[in-house]
PQR file with spaces between the fields and no chain letter, atoms N, CA, C, O and H, PARSE charges and radii, in Angstrom:
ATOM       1  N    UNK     1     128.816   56.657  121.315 -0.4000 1.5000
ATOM       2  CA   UNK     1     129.957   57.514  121.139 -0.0000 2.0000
ATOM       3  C    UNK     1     129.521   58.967  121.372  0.5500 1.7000
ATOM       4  O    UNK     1     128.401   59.362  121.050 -0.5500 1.4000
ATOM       5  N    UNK     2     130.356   59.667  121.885 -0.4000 1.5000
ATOM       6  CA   UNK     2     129.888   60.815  122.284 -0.0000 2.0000
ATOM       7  C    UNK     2     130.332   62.330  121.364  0.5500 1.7000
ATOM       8  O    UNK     2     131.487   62.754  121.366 -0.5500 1.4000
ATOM       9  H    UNK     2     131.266   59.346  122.147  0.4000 1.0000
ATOM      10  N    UNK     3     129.300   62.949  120.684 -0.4000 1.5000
ATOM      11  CA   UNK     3     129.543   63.958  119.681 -0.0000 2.0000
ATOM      12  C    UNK     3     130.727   64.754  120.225  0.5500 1.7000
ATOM      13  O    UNK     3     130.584   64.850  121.444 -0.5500 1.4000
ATOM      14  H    UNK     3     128.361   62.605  120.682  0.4000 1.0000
ATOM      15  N    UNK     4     131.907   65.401  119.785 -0.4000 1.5000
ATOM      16  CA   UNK     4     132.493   66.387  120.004 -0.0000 2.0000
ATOM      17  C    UNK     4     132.005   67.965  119.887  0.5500 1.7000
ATOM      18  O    UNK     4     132.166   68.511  118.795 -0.5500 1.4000
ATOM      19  H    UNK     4     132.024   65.323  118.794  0.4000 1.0000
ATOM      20  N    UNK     5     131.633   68.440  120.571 -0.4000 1.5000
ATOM      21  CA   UNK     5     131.330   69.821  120.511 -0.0000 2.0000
ATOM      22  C    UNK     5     132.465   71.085  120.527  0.5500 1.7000
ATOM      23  O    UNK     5     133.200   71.087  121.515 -0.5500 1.4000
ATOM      24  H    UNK     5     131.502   67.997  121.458  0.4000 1.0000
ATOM      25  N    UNK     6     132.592   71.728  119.928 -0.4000 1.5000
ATOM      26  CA   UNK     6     133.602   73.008  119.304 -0.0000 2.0000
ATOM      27  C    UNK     6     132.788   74.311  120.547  0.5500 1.7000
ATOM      28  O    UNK     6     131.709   74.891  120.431 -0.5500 1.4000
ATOM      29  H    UNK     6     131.996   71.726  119.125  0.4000 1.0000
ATOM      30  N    UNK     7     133.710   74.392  121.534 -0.4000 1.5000
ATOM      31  CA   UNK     7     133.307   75.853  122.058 -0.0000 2.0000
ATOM      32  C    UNK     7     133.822   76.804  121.402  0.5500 1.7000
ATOM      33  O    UNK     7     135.028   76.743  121.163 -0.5500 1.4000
ATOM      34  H    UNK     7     134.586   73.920  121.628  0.4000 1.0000
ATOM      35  N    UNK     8     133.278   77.596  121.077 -0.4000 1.5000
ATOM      36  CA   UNK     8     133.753   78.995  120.350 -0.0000 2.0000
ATOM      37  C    UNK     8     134.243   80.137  121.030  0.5500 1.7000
ATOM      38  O    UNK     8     134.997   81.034  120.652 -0.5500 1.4000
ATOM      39  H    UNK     8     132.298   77.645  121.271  0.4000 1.0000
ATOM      40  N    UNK     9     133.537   79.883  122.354 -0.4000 1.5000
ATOM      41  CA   UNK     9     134.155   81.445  123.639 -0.0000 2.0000
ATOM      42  C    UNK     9     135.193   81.202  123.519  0.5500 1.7000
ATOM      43  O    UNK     9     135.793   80.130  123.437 -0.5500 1.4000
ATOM      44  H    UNK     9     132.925   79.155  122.661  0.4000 1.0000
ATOM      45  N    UNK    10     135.715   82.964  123.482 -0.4000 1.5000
ATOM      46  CA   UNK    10     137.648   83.264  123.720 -0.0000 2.0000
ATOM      47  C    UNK    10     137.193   84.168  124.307  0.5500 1.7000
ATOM      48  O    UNK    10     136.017   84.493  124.147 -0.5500 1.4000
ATOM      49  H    UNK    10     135.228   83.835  123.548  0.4000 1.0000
ATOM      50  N    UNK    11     138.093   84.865  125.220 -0.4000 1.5000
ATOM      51  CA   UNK    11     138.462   85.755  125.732 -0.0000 2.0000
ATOM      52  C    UNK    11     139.555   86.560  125.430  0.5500 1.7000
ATOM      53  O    UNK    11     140.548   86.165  124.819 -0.5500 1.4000
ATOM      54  H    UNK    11     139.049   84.601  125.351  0.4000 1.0000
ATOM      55  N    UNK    12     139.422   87.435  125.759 -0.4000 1.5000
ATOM      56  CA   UNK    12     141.043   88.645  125.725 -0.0000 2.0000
ATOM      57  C    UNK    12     141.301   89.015  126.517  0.5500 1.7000
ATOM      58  O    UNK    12     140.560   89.732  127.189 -0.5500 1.4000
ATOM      59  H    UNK    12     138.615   87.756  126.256  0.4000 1.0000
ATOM      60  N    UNK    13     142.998   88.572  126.967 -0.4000 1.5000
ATOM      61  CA   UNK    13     143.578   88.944  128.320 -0.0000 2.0000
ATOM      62  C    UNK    13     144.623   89.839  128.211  0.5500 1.7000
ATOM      63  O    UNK    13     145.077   89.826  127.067 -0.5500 1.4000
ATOM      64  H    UNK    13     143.600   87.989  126.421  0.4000 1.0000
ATOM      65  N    UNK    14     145.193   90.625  128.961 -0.4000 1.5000
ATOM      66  CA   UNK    14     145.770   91.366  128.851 -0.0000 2.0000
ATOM      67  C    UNK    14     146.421   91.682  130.410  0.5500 1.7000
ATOM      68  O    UNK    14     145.868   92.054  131.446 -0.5500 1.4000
ATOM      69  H    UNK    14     144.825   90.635  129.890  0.4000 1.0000
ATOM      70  N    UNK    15     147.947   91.339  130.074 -0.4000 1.5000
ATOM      71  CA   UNK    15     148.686   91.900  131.541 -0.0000 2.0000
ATOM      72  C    UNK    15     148.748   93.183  132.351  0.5500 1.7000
ATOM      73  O    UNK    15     149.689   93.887  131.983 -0.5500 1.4000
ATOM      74  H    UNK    15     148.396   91.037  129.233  0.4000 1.0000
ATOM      75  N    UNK    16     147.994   93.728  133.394 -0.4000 1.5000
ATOM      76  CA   UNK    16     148.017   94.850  133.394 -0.0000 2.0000
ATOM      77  C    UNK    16     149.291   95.372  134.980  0.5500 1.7000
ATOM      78  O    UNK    16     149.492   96.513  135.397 -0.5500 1.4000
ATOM      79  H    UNK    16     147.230   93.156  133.693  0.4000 1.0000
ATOM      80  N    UNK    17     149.838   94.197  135.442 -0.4000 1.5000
ATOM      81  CA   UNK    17     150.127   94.292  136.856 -0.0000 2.0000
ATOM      82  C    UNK    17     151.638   93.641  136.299  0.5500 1.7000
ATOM      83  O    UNK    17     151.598   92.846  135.360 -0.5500 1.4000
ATOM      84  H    UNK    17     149.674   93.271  135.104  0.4000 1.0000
ATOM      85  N    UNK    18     152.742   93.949  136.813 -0.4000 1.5000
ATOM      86  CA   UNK    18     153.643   93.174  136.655 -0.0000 2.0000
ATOM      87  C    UNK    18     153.982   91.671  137.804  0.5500 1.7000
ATOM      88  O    UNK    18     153.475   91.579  138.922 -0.5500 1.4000
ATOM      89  H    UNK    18     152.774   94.595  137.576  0.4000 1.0000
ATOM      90  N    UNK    19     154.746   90.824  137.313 -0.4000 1.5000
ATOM      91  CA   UNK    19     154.909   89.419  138.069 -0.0000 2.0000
ATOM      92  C    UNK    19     156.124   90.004  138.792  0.5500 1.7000
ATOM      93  O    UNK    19     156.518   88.983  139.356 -0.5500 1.4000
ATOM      94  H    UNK    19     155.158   90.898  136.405  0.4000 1.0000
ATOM      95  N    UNK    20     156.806   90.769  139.078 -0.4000 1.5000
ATOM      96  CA   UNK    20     157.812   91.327  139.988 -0.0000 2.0000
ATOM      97  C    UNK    20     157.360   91.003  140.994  0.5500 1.7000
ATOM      98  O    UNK    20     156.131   90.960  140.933 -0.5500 1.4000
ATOM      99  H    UNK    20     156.487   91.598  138.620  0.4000 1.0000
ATOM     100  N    UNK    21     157.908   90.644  142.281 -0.4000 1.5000
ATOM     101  CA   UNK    21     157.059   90.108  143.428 -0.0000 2.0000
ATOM     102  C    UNK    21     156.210   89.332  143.403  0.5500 1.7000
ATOM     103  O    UNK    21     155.374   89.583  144.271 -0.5500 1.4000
ATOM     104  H    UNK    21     158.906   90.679  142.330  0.4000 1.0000
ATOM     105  N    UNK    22     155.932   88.274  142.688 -0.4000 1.5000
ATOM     106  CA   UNK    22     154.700   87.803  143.006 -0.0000 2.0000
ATOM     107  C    UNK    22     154.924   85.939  142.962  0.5500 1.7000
ATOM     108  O    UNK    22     155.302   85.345  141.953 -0.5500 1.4000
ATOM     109  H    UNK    22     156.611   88.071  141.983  0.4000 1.0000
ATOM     110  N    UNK    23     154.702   85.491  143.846 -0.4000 1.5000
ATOM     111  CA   UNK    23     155.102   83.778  143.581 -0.0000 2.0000
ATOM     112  C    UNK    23     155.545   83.395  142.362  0.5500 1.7000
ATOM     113  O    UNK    23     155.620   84.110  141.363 -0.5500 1.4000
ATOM     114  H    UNK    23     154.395   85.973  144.666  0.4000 1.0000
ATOM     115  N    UNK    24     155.918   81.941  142.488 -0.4000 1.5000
ATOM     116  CA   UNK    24     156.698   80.934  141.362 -0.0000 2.0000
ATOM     117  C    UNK    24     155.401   80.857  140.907  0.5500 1.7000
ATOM     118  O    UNK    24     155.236   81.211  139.739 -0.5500 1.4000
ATOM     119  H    UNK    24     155.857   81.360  143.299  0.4000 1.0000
ATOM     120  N    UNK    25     154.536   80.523  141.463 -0.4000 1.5000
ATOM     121  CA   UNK    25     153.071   80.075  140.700 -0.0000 2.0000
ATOM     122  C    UNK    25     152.499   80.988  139.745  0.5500 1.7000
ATOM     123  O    UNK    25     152.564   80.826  138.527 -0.5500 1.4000
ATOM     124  H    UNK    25     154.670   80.235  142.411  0.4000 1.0000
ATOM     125  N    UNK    26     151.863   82.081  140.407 -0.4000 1.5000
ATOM     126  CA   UNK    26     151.602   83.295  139.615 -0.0000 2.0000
ATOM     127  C    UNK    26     152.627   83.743  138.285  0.5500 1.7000
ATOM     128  O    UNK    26     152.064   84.116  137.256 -0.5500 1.4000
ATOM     129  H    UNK    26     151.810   82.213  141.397  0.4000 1.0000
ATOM     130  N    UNK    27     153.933   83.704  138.322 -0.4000 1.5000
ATOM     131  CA   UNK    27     154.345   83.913  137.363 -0.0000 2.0000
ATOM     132  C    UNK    27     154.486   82.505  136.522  0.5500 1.7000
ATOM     133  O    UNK    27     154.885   82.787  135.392 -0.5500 1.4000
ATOM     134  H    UNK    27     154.390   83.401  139.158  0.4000 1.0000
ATOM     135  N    UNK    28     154.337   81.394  136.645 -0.4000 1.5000
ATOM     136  CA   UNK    28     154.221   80.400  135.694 -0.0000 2.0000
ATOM     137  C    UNK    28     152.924   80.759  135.071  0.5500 1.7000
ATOM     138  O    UNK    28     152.690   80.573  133.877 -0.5500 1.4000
ATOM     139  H    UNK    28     154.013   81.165  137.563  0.4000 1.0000
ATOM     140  N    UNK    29     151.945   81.368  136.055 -0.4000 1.5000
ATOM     141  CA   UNK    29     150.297   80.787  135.416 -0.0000 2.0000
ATOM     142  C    UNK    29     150.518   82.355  134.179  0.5500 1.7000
ATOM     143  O    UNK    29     150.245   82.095  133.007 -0.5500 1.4000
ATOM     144  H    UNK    29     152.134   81.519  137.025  0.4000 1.0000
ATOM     145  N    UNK    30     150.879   83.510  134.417 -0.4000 1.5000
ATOM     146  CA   UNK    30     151.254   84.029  133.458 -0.0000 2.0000
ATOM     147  C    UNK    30     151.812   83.656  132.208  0.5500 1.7000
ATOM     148  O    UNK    30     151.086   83.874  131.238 -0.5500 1.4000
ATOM     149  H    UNK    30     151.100   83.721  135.368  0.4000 1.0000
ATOM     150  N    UNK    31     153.029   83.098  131.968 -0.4000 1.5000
ATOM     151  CA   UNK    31     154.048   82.514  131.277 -0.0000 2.0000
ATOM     152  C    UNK    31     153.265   81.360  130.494  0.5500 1.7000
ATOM     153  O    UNK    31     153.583   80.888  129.402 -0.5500 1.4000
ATOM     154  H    UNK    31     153.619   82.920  132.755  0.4000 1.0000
ATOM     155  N    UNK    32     152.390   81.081  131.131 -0.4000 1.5000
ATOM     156  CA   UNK    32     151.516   79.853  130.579 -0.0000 2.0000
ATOM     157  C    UNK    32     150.543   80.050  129.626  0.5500 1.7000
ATOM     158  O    UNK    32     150.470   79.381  128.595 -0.5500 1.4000
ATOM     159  H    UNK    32     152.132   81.464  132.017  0.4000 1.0000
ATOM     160  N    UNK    33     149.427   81.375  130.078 -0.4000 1.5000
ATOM     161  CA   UNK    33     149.055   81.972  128.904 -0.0000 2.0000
ATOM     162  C    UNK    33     149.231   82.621  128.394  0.5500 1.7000
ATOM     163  O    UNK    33     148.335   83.325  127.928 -0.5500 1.4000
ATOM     164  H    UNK    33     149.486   81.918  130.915  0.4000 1.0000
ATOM     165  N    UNK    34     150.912   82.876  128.067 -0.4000 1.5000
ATOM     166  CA   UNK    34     151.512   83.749  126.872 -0.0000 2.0000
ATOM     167  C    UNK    34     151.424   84.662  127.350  0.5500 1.7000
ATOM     168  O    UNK    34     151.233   85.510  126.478 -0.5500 1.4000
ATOM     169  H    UNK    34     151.640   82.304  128.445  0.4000 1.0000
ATOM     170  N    UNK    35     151.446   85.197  128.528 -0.4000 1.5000
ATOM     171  CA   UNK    35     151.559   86.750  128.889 -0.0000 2.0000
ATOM     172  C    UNK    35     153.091   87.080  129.424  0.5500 1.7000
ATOM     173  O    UNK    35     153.497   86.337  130.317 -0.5500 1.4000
ATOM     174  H    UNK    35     151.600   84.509  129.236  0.4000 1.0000
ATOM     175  N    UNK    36     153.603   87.682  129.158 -0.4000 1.5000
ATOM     176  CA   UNK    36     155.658   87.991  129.283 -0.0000 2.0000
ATOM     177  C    UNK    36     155.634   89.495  129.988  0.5500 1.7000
ATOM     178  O    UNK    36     156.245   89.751  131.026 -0.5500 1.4000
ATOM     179  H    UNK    36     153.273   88.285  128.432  0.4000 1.0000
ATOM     180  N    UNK    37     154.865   90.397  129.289 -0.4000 1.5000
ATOM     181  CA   UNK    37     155.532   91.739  129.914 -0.0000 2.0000
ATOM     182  C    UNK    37     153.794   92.581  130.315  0.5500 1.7000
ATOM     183  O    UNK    37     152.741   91.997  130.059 -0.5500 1.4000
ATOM     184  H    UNK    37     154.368   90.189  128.447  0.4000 1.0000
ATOM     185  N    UNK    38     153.838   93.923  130.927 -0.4000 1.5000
ATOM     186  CA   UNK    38     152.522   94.436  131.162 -0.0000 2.0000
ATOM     187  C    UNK    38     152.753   94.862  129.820  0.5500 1.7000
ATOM     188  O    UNK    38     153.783   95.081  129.182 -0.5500 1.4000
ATOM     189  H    UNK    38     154.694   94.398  131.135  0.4000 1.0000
ATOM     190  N    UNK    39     151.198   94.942  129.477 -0.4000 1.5000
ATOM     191  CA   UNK    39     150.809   95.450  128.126 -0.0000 2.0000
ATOM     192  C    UNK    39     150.505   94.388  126.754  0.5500 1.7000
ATOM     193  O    UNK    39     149.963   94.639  125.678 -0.5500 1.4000
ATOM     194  H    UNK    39     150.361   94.765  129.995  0.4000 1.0000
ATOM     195  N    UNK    40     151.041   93.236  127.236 -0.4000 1.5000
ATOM     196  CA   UNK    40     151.075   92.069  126.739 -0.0000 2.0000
ATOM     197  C    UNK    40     149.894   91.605  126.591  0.5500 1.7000
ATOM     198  O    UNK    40     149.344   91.458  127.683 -0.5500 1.4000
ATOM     199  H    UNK    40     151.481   93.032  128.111  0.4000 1.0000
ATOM     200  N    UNK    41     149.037   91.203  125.403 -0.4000 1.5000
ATOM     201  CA   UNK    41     147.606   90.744  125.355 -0.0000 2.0000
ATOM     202  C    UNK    41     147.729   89.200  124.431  0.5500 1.7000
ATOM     203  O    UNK    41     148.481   88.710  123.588 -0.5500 1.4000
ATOM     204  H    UNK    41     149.484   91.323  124.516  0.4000 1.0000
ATOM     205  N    UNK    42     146.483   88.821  125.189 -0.4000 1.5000
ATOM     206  CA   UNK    42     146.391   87.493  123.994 -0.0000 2.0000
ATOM     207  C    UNK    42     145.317   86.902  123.965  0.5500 1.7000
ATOM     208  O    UNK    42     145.062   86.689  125.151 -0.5500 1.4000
ATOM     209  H    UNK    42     145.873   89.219  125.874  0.4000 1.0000
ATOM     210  N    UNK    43     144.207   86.340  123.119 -0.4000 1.5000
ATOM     211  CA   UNK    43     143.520   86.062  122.508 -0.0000 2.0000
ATOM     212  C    UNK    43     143.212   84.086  123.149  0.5500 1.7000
ATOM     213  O    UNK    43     143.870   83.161  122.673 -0.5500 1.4000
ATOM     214  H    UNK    43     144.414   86.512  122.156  0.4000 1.0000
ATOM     215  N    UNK    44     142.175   83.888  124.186 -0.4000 1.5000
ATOM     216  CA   UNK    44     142.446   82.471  124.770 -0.0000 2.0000
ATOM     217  C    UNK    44     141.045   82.087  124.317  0.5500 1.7000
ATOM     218  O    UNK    44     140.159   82.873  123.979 -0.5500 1.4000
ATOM     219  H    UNK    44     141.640   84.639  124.573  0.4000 1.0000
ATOM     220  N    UNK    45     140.980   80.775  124.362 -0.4000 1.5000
ATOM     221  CA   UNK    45     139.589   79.737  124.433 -0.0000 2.0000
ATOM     222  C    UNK    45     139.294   79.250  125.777  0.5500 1.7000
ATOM     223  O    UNK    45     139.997   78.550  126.506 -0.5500 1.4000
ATOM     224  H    UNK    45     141.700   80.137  124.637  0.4000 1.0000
ATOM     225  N    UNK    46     138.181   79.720  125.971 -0.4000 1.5000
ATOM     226  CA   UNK    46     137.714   79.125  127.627 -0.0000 2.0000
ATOM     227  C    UNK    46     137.604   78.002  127.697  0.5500 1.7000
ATOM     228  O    UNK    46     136.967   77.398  126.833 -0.5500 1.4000
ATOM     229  H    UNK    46     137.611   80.289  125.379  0.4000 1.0000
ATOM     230  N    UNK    47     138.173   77.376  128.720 -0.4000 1.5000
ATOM     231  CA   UNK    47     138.066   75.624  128.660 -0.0000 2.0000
ATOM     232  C    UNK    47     138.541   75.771  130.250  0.5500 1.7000
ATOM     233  O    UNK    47     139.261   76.649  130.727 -0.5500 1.4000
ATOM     234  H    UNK    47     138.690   77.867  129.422  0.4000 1.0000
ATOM     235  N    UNK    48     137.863   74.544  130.981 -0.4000 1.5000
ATOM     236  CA   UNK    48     138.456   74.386  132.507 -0.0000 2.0000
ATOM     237  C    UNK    48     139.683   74.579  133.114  0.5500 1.7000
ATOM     238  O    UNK    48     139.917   74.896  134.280 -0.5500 1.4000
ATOM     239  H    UNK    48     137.278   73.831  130.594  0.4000 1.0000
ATOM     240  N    UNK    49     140.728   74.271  131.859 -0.4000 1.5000
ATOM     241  CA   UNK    49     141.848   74.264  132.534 -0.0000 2.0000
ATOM     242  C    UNK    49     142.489   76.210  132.474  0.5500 1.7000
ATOM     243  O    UNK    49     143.267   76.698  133.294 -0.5500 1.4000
ATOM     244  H    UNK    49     140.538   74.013  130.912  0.4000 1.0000
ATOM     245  N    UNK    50     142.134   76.632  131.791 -0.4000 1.5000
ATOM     246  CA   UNK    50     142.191   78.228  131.532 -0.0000 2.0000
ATOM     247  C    UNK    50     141.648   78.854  132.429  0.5500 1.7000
ATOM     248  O    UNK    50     142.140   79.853  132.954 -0.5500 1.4000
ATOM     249  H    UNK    50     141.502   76.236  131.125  0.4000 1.0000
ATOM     250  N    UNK    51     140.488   78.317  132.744 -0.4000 1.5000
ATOM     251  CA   UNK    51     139.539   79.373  133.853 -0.0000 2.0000
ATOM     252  C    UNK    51     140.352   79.345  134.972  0.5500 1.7000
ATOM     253  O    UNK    51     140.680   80.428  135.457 -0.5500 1.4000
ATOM     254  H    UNK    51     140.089   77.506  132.317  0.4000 1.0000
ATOM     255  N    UNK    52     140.690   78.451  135.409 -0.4000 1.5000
ATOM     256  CA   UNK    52     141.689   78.125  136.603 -0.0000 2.0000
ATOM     257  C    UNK    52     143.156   78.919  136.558  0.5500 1.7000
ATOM     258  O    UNK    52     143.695   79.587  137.442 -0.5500 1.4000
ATOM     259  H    UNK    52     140.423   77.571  135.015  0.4000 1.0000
ATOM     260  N    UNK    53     143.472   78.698  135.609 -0.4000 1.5000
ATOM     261  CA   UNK    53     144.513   79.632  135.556 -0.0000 2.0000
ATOM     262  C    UNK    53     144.244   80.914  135.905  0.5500 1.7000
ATOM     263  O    UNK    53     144.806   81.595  136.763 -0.5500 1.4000
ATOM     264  H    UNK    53     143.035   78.156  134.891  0.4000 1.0000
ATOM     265  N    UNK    54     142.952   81.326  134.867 -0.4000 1.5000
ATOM     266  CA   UNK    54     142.770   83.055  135.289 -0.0000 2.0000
ATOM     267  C    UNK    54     141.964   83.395  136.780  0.5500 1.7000
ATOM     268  O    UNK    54     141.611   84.456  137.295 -0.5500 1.4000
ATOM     269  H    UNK    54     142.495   80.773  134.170  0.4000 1.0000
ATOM     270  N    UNK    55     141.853   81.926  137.219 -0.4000 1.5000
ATOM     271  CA   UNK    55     141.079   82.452  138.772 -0.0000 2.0000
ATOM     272  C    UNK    55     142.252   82.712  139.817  0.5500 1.7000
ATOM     273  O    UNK    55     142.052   83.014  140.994 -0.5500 1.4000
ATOM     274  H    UNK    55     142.140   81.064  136.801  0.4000 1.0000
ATOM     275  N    UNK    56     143.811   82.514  139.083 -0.4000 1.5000
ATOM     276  CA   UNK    56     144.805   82.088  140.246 -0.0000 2.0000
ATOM     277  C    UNK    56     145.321   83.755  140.169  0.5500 1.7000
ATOM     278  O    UNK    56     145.645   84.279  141.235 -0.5500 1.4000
ATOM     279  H    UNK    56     143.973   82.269  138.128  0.4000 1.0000
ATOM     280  N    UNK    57     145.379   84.429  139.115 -0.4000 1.5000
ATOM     281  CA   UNK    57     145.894   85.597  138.301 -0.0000 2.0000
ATOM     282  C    UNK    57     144.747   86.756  138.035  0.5500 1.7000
ATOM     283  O    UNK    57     144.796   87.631  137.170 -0.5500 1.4000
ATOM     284  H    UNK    57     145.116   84.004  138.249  0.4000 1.0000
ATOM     285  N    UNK    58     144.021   86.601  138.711 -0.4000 1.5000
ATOM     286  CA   UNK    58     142.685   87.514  137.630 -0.0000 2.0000
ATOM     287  C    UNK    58     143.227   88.791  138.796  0.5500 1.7000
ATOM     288  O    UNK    58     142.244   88.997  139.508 -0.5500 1.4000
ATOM     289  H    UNK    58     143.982   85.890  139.414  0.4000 1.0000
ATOM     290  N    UNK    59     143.924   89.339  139.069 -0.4000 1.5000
ATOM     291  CA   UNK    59     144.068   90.499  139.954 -0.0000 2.0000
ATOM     292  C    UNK    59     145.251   91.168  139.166  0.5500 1.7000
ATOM     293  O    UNK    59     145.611   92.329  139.359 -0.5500 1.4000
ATOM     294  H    UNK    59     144.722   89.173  138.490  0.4000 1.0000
ATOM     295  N    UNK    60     145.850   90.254  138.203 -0.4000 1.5000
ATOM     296  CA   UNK    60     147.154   91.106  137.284 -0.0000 2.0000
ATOM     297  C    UNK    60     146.711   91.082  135.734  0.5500 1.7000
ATOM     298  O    UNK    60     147.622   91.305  134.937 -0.5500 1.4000
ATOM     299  H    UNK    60     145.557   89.311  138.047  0.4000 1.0000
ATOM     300  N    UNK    61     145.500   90.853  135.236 -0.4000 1.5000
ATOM     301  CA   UNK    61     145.488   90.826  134.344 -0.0000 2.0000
ATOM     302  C    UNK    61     143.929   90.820  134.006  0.5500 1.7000
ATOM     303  O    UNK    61     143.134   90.008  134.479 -0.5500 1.4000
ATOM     304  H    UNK    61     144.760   90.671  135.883  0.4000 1.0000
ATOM     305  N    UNK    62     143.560   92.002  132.979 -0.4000 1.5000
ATOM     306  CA   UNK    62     141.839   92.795  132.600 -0.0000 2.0000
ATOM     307  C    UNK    62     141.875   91.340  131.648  0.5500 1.7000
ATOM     308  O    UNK    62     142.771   90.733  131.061 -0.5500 1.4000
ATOM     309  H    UNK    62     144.206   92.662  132.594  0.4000 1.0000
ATOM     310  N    UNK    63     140.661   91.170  131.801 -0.4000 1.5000
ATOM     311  CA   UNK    63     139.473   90.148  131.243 -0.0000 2.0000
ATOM     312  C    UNK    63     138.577   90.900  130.309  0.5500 1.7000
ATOM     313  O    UNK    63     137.901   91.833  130.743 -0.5500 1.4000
ATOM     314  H    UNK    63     139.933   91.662  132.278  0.4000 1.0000
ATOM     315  N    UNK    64     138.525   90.464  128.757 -0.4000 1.5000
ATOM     316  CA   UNK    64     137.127   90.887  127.797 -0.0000 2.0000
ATOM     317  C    UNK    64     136.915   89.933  127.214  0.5500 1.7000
ATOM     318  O    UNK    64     137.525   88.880  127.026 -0.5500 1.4000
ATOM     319  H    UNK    64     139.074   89.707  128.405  0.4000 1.0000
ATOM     320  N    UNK    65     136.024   90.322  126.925 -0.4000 1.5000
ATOM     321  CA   UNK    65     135.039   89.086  126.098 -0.0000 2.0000
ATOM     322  C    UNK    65     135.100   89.321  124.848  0.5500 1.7000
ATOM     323  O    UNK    65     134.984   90.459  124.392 -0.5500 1.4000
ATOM     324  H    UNK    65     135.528   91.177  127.077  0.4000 1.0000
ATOM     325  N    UNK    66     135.339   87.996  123.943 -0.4000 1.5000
ATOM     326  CA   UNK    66     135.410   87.922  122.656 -0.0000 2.0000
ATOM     327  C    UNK    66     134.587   87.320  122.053  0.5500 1.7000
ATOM     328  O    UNK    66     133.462   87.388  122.548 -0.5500 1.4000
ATOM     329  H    UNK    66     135.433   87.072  124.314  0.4000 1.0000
ATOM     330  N    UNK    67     134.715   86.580  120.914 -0.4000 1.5000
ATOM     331  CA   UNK    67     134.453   85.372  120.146 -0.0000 2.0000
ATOM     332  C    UNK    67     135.030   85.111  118.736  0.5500 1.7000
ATOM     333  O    UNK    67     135.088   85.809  117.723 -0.5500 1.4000
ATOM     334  H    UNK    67     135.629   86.525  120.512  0.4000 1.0000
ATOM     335  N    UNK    68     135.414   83.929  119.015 -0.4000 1.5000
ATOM     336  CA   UNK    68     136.483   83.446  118.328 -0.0000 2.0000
ATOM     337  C    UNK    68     135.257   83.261  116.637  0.5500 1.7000
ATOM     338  O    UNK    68     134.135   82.766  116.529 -0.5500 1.4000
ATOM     339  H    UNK    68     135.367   83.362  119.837  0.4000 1.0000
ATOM     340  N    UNK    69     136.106   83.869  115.684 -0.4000 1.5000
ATOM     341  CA   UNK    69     135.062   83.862  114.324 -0.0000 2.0000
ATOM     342  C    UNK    69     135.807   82.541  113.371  0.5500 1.7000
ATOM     343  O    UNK    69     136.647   82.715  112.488 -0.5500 1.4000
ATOM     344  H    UNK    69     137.017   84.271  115.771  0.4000 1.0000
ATOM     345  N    UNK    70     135.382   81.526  113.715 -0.4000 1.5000
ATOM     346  CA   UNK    70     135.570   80.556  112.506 -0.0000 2.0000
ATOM     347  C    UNK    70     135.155   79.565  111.984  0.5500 1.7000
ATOM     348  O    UNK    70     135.675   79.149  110.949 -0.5500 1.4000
ATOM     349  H    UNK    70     134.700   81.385  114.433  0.4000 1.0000
């Protein structure tokens, strides 16, 4: 059986570009991680399916590094 391991990396994203103009896609992959308006930030856990998201979007929205305390 295989142990479950707890990643702890989060990141902090933050909308800095608006989705005005910009594909159906791009604004879902927004909408997806909770980002709605510029200025809009939120607090994510890195996991495969996230990174992908922010590789589709990483031109509308600043990337920092966190860690999630718990």
């Amino acid at each position: 059986m295989k142990k479950k391991t707890t990643n702890n990396k989060t990141i902090n994203i933050t909308q800095v570009k608006s989705a005005i103009g910009r594909n159906k896609i791009q604004k879902e992959n927004l909408i997806s991680l909770g980002l709605k308006k510029i200025g809009c930030s939120k607090s994510i856990i890195i996991n495969k399916s996230t990174e992908g998201l922010i590789k589709k979007i990483n031109h509308l929205i600043k990337i920092e590094k966190g860690w999630l305390n718990a």
